[in-house]
C-alpha positions, -999 to 999 in steps of 0.1 A, spaced: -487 323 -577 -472 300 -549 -481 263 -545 -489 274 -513 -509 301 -516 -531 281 -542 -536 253 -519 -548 278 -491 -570 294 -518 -584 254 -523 -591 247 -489 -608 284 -482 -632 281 -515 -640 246 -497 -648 261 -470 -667 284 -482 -693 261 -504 -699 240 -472 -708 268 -453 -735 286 -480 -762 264 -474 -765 269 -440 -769 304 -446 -796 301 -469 -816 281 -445 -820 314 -420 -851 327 -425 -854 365 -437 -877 380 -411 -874 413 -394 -876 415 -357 -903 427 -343 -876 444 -319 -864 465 -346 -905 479 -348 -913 484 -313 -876 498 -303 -868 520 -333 -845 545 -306 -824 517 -296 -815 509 -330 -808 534 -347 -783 543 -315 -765 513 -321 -759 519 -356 -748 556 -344 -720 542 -319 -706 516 -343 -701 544 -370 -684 565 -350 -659 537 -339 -649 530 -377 -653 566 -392 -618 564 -399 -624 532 -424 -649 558 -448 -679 547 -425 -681 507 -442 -694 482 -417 -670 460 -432 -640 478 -438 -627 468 -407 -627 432 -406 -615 434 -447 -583 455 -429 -579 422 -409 -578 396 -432 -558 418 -455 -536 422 -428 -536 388 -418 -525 374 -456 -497 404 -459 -481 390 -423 -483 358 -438 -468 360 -469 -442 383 -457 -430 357 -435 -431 326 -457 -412 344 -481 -371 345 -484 -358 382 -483 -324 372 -501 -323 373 -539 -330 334 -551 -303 316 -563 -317 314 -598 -312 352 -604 -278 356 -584 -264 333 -609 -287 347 -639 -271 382 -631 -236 366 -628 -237 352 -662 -236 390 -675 -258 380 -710 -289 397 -699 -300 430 -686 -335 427 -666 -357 455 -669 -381 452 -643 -406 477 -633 -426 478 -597 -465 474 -605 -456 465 -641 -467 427 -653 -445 430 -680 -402 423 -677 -379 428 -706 -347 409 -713 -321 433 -731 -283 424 -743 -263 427 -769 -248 405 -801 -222 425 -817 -240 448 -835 -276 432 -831 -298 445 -799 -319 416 -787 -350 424 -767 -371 400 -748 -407 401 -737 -431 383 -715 -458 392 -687 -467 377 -655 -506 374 -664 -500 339 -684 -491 322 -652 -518 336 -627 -540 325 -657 -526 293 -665 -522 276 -631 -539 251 -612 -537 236 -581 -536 196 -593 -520 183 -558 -540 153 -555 -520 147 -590 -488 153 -585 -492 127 -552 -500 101 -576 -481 111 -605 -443 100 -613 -413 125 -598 -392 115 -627 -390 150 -639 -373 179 -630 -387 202 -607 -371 232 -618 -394 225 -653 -425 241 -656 -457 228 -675 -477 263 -679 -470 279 -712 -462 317 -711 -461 338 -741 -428 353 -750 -419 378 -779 -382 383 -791 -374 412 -814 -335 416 -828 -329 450 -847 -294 460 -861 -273 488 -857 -262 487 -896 -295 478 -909 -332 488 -911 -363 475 -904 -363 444 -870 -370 403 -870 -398 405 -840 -408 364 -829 -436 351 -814 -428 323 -795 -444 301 -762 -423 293 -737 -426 257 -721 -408 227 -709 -379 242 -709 -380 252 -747 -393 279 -770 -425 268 -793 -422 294 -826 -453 305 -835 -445 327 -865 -415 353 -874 -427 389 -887 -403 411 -908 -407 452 -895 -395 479 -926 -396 503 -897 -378 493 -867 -392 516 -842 -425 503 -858 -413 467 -848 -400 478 -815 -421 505 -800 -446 495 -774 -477 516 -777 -513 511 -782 -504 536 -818 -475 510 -828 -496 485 -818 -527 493 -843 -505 498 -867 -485 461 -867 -522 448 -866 -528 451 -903 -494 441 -917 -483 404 -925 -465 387 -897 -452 358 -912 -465 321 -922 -469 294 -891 -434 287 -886 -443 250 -886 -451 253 -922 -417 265 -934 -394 240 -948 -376 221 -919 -343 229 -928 -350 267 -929 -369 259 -892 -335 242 -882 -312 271 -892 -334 296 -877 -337 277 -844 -297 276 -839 -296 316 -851 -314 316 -823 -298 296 -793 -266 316 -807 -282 346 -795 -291 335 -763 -323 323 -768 -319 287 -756 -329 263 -727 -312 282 -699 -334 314 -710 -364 293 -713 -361 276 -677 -349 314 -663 -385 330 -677 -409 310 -657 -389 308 -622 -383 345 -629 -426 348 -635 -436 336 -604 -406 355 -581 -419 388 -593 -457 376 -591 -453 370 -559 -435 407 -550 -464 424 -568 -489 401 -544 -476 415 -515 -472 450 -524 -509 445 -542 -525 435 -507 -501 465 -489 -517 491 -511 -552 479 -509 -545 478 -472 -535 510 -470 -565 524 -493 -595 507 -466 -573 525 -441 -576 555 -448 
C-alpha cells in the first residue's frame, strides 16, 4: 500500500468518526406521510428501481459504482505506467527469474548456482498487514536513513535443492532492514516434499522437525551458513529488491481489485 493512499484512508476514517454522531442524533420516526400517502410511495420506490435495474436492483449500487470509479481514475493517474527503475535494473542483472502471477499474492524468485536450483518465496499480505500510516512521525523523526530501506518485516522462505543430490535445505527467514533475520533451517529427505506447494505437502512438512532456532546454533556454524548464503544470492541487494518489489505489485493488484469489483456492481 502507497503512502498516499494510506494517508487518504487517514483523513477519510476521520472523517467519518466526526460525522457518526450527528447521525445518531436524528430521530427514528416514520412520517406520517408515508401512512396517509401509501400510493405515492410506493411509486417512488417503483421509478427509482427501474432507473438502476441494471445495478441487480441495490439502492446503493450506484453510488458504490461511483466511488469505485472515482478511486480506479485516481490511482490510475497517480501511478507511473513505465517499469520502475528498481526492476529494469533487477532484470538487467540477469541473477533472478520473477515468477509473478496476476491475482496471485505470492512471487517466486528462481535462478540457478551451478548445479543447485534456488527458489525464493514471499507474499504481498505481510505488508498490507504490517503498515501504518505514522506521518506525524516521520515529520519529527531524523532523515538520516535511507529511504530506499524499509522497516516492515515480510516473511521470506528460500529452498536450494541439487541436481546431484536428494532431499532440499528449505529456510525460513524475515526480511528487514535491508537484511535477512534466519529463523530456522529444515532439512527435506524428499525434495518434491520440501518444494512442492500444496495444502497435501503442506500437512505433511507440519509434523516433521524443521530445525533448531538458528540463533541457538554455534556462531561460527551461523557465520558460515550466512556467507553460503550471500554466495547464492541471498544478500542485501535481494533483501532491499523484495520489499520495493511488494508494494509495486500490491499496488497493480489494487487497481485491478477495484476494476473487477467495479465491473461485478455493474453488471
Amino acid at each position: 500500500m502507497s503512502a498516499t493512499r494510506a494517508l487518504r484512508q487517514l483523513s477519510a476514517v476521520s472523517s467519518r468518526v466526526v460525522a457518526k454522531p450527528a447521525l445518531r442524533s436524528m430521530p427514528l420516526r416514520m412520517s406520517m406521510t408515508a401512512w396517509t400517502s401509501p400510493r405515492l410511495t410506493c411509486a417512488a420506490t417503483r421509478a427509482f428501481s427501474l432507473s438502476s435495474a441494471r445495478f441487480s436492483e441495490g439502492s446503493t449500487d450506484v453510488l458504490l459504482s461511483q466511488k469505485l470509479a472515482e478511486e480506479l481514475k485516481y490511482e490510475k493517474e497517480a501511478a507511473d505506467e513505465a517499469e520502475p527503475d528498481f526492476l529494469e535494473t533487477f532484470k538487467k542483472q540477469g541473477i533472478w527469474k520473477i515468477e509473478d502471477i496476476a491475482g496471485n499474492d505470492e512471487v517466486i524468485l528462481t535462478r540457478k548456482f551451478g548445479s543447485e536450483k534456488v527458489r525464493v518465496m514471499f507474499s504481498i499480505a505481510d505488508i498490507q498487514n504490517a503498515e501504518e500510516p505514522e506521518f506525524a512521525q516521520e515529520e519529527e523523526g531524523d532523515s538520516d536513513e535511507p529511504e530506499n530501506i524499509r522497516s516492515y518485516p515480510i516473511r521470506v522462505s528460500f529452498s536450494i535443492t541439487k541436481e546431484n543430490a536428494q532431499g532440499s535445505i528449505n529456510v525460513d527467514t524475515m526480511c528487514q532492514d535491508g537484511a535477512f533475520i534466519v529463523d530456522n533451517i529444515s532439512y527435506y529427505p524428499d525434495a518434491q516434499l520440501g518444494t512442492e506447494l500444496t495444502a497435501e505437502a503442506d500437512w505433511k512438512r507440519r509434523g516433521l522437525y524443521i530445525g533448531p532456532q538458528f540463533e541457538t546454533l554455534d556462531v561460527s556454524v551461523q557465520e558460515e551458513f550466512e556467507k553460503f548464503m550471500q554466495e547464492r544470492g541471498i544478500n542485501e541487494n535481494l533483501a532491499l529488491f523484495i520489499p520495493d518489489y511488494s508494494e509495486f505489485k500490491e499496488q497493480k493488484e489494487y487497481v485491478r481489485w477495484l476494476g473487477n469489483i467495479k465491473k461485478f456492481v455493474d453488471a
